[in-house]
C-alpha positions in Angstrom: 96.7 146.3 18.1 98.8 143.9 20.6 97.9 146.3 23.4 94.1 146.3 22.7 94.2 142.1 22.6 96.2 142.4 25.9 94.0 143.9 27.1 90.6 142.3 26.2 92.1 138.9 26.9 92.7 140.6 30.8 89.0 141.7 30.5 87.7 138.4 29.7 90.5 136.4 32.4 89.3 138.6 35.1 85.2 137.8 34.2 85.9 134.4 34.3 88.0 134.5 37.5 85.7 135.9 39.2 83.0 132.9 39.1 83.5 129.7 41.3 84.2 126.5 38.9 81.0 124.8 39.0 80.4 121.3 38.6 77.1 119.0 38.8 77.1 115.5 41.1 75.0 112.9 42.0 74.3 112.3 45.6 75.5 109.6 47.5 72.5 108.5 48.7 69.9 111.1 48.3 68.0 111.5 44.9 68.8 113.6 42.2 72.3 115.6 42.1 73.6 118.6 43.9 75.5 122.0 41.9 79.1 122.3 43.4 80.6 124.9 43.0 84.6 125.9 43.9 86.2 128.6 44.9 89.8 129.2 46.6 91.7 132.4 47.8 95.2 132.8 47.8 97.1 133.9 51.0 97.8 137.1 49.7 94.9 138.2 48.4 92.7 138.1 51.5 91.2 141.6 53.2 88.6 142.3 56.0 86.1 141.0 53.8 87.4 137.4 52.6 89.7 135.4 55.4 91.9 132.4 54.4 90.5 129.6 56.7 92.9 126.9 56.1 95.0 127.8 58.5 92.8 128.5 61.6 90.1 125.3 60.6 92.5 122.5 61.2 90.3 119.7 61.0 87.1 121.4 61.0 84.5 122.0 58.6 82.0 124.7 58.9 78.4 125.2 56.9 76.9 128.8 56.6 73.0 128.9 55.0 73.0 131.8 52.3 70.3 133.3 51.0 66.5 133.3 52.0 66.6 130.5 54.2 63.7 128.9 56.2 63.8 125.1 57.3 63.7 123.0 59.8 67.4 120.7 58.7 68.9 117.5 60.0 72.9 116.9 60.1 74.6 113.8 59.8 78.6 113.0 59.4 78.8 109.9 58.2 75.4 109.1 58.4 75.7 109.7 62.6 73.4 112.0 63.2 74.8 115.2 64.5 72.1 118.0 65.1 68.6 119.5 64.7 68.8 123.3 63.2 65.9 126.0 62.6 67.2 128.3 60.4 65.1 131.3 59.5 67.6 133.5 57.4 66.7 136.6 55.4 68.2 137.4 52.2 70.2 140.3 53.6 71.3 138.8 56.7 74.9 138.4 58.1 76.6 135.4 56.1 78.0 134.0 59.2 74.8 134.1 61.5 73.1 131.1 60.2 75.9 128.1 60.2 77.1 124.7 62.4 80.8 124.0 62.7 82.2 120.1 63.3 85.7 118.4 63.5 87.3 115.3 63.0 90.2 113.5 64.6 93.4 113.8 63.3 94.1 110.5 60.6 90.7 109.7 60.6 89.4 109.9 56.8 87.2 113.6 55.4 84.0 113.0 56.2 80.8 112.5 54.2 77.9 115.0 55.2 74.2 114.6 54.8 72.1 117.5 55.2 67.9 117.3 55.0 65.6 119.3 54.8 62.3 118.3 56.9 59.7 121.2 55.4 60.9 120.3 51.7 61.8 116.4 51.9 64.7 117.0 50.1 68.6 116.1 51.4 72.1 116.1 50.1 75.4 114.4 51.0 78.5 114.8 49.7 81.9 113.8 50.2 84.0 117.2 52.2 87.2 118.1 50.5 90.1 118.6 53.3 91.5 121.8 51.2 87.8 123.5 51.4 87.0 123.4 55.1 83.9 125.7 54.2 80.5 125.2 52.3 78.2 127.9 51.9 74.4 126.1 50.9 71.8 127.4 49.2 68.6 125.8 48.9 65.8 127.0 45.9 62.2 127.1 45.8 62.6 123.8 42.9 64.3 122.1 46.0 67.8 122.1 44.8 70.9 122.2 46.6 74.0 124.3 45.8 77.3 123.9 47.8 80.0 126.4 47.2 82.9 125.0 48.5 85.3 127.6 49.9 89.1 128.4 51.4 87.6 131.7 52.8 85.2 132.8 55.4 82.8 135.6 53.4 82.3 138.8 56.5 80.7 141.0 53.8 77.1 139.5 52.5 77.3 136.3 50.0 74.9 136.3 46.8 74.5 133.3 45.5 75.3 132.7 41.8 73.2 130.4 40.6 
């Protein structure tokens, strides 16, 4: 009896480690709220497929566009803007084709990030976390964002769970 709770209570821990903490927030200044979600590797867990950033992103923070993605977007770091982007991303393509990278200065404060979306007239910004230097963002057809903040670059195609 012991043995069979040990393990269904490892059956049910490893379920519910496997999907990033999730957590709903209003924008700074953008309406509505955006999904968050969290998700963090351990040194010694990462393969070919999942890479511990942390230690090659010092200072930088990178954005990848997952999912069927097709908009014209607009960057700003602390409401400087930063870049125009087309991004015309099918559901199947590489993670890491479709993404912008930016820095900051050592001492100065984690930036806040704004992105919008000119086809959809929608935008989110959001406070960047130091310990998640990478956000993987989803956009749905009801116009709602959904950052996964993340530790770990993704090589092997990224599903969203949403």
């Amino acid at each position: 009896m012991k043995k069979t709770i040990y393990i269904l209570s490892l059956i049910i821990l490893s379920f519910y480690g496997c999907k990033p903490k999730e957590k709903l927030k209003k924008n700074i200044s953008c309406e509505g709220n955006v999904k968050l979600q969290y998700e963090w590797l351990d040194w010694d867990k990462e393969d070919k497929h999942h890479v511990v950033a942390n230690r090659f992103f010092k200072g930088q923070f990178t954005v990848y566009f997952v999912g069927g993605f097709k908009d014209s977007l607009k960057f700003y770091v602390n409401n400087d803007f930063r870049a125009d982007l087309e991004v015309d991303r099918k559901e199947n393509d590489e993670v890491g084709n479709y993404g912008f990278s930016f820095g900051r200065r050592t001492g100065e404060p984690i930036p806040t990030l704004k992105i919008e979306s000119v086809n959809r007239k929608t935008c989110f910004d959001i406070k960047l976390k130091r310990k998640y230097p990478i956000m993987y963002v989803w956009l749905n057809e009801k116009r709602e964002w959904t950052i996964r903040f993340s530790n770990f670059n993704h090589s092997d195609n990224l599903k969203a769970s949403l």
